[in-house]
N, C-alpha and C positions, 0 to 999 in steps of 0.2 A: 804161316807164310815162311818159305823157305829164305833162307840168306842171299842177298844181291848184292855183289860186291859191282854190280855197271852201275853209272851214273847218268841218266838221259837229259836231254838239252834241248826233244822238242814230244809234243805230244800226241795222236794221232788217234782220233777216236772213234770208233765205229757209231751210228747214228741210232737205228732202228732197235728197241730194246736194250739199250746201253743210254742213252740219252731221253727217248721220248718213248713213249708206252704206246707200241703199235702191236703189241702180238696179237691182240684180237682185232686190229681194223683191216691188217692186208689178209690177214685169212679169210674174212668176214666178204669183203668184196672181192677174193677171186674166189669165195665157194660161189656165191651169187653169178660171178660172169660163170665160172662152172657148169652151174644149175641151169642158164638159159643153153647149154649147148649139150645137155642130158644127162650130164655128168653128178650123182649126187658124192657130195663131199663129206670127208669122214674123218676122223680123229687122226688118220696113220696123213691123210694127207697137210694136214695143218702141222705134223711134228714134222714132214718131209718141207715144210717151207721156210722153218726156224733157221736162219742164219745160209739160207740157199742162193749162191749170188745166180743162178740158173732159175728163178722163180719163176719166169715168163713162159722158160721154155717147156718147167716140168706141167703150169696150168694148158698149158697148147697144147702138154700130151695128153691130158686127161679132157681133153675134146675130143679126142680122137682127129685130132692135130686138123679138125674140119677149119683151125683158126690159127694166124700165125703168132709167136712170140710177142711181134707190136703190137698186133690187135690188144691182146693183153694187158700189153704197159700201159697202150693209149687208154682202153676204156677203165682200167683199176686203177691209174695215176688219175683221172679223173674223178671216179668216186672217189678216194683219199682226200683229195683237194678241197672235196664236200667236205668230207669229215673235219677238215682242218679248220675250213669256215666255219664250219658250226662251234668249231671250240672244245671238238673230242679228240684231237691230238697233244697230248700234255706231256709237259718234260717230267722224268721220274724225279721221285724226293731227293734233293741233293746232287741233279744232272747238273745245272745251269750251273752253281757254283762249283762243281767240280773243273770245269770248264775254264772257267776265272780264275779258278788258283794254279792250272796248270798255267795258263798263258803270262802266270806272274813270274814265271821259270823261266820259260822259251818262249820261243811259235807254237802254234795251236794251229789241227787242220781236221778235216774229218773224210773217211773213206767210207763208200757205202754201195750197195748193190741197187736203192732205189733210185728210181728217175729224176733228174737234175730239178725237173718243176715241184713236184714234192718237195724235194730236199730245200731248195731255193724256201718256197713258201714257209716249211717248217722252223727253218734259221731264223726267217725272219720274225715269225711269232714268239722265238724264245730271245730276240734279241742279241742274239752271235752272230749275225752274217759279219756285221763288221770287224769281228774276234779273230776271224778265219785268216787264216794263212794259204790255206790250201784246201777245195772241195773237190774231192774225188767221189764221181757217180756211176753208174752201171751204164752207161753208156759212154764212158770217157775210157775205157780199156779193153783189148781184147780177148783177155778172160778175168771172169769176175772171182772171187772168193770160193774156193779157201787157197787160189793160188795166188802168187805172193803181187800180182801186177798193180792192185790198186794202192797198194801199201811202197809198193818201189816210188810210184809215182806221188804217191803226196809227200814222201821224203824229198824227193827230189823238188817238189812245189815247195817246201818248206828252207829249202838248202843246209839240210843236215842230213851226213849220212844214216842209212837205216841199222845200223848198230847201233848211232847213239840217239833212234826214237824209241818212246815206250808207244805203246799200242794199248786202247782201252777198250775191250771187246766182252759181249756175252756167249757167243757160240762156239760150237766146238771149230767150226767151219772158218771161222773171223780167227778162231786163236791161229789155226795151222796155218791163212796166210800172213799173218803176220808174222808170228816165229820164221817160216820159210825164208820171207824177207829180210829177214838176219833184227830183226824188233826183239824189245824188251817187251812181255805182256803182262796188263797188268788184267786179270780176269775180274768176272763182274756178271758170275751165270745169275739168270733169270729165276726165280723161283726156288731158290734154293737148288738147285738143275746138279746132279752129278755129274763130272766131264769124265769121259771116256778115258781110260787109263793111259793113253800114246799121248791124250792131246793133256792131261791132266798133271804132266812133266815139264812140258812147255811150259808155264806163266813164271812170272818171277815174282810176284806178288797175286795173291784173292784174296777178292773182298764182295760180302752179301750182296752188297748195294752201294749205290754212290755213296751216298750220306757214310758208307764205313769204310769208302774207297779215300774220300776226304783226306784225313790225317794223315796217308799214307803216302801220297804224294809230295811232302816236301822232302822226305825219306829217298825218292826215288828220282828225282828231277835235281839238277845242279842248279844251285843260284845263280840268278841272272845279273851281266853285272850291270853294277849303277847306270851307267851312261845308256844301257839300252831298257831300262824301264821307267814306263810313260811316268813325265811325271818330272824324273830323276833329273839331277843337276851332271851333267857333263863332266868326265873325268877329267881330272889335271893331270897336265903332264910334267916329270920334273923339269927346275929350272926355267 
């Protein structure tokens, strides 16, 4: 980990892969919508959907666009939905508490390229909805990830400038919007995942996993003061 002389003040975390373990469910149901429109699905295009806030548009292509973008989201936010019912959407080891220790600093918010019902249902199964400060979905901006709009705008939901949020991302795609947006990143690749050498400059901290992203955070985050942590007795004032 390189030296971070900033101090961030609110937290902003990317959802998908960084928080709950989906990299096999959205590939899993757009090969499937894929495969009903002839399209067989292949390893190059599941590594094409890691961190793509354009996911909708690149499965519409590989129909041979016989299907739009929404169709898309409508019918794979759907099976997700499944999934989630059933209980195979699960936060990674050490997500949920990462989570909670940021929010003991600042505001806490999360930006993400999936659809707001997903994301809605997933919060609420790990018990954050009420955590949030700010949800940024792929339908709340006009361009999604790796350009900096979803990351401006949960700054701005958060009410701290995007200098001083950190950003908590796994892709190479999630790091460049956020850095663009002028964010502190704190990286969190998937798999042990090498980052590409442009974007691999960008983070100001990495870490394997949540669970090793943990300790690092009280390092990178300003203490919050008394009066605004729940709980906390109200500062005095002199005199």
């Amino acid at each position: 980990m390189r030296r971070c002389d900033r101090v961030f003040r609110a937290t902003i975390f990317d959802l998908d892969d960084t928080l709950v373990d989906t990299q096999g469910g959205w590939a899993q149901v757009c090969a499937d919508f894929a495969a009903r429109h002839g399209h067989r699905w292949s390893a190059e295009d599941t590594a094409a959907l890691h961190g793509n806030g354009s996911w909708a548009t690149y499965v519409a292509g590989l129909c041979g666009n016989a299907v739009t973008s929404t169709d898309v989201v409508t019918s794979c936010t759907a099976a997700m939905l499944d999934e989630c019912a059933q209980g195979h959407v699960r936060a990674l080891p050490g997500a949920v508490e990462l989570v909670h220790e940021a929010e003991r600093h600042g505001p806490v918010g999360v930006a993400t390229a999936s659809p707001r019902r997903f994301v809605k249902a997933v919060l609420e199964d790990l018990g954050l909805a009420g955590l949030l400060r700010a949800v940024v979905c792929g339908e709340d901006v006009a361009q999604v990830k790796p350009a900096p709009d979803p990351y401006l705008r949960a700054a701005a939901e958060v009410g701290v400038p995007p200098c001083c949020c950190l950003a908590v991302e796994d892709s190479p795609s999630g790091i460049r919007s956020a850095a663009t947006a002028g964010m502190g990143v704190l990286a969190v690749p998937r798999d042990s995942m090498t980052l590409p050498d442009d974007v691999s400059r960008l983070p100001v901290a990495l870490a394997r996993s949540a669970v090793d992203a943990l300790p690092l955070l009280p390092g990178l985050l300003a203490p919050r003061p008394r009066s605004l942590v729940r709980g906390g007795a109200p500062a005095r004032t002199a005199g």
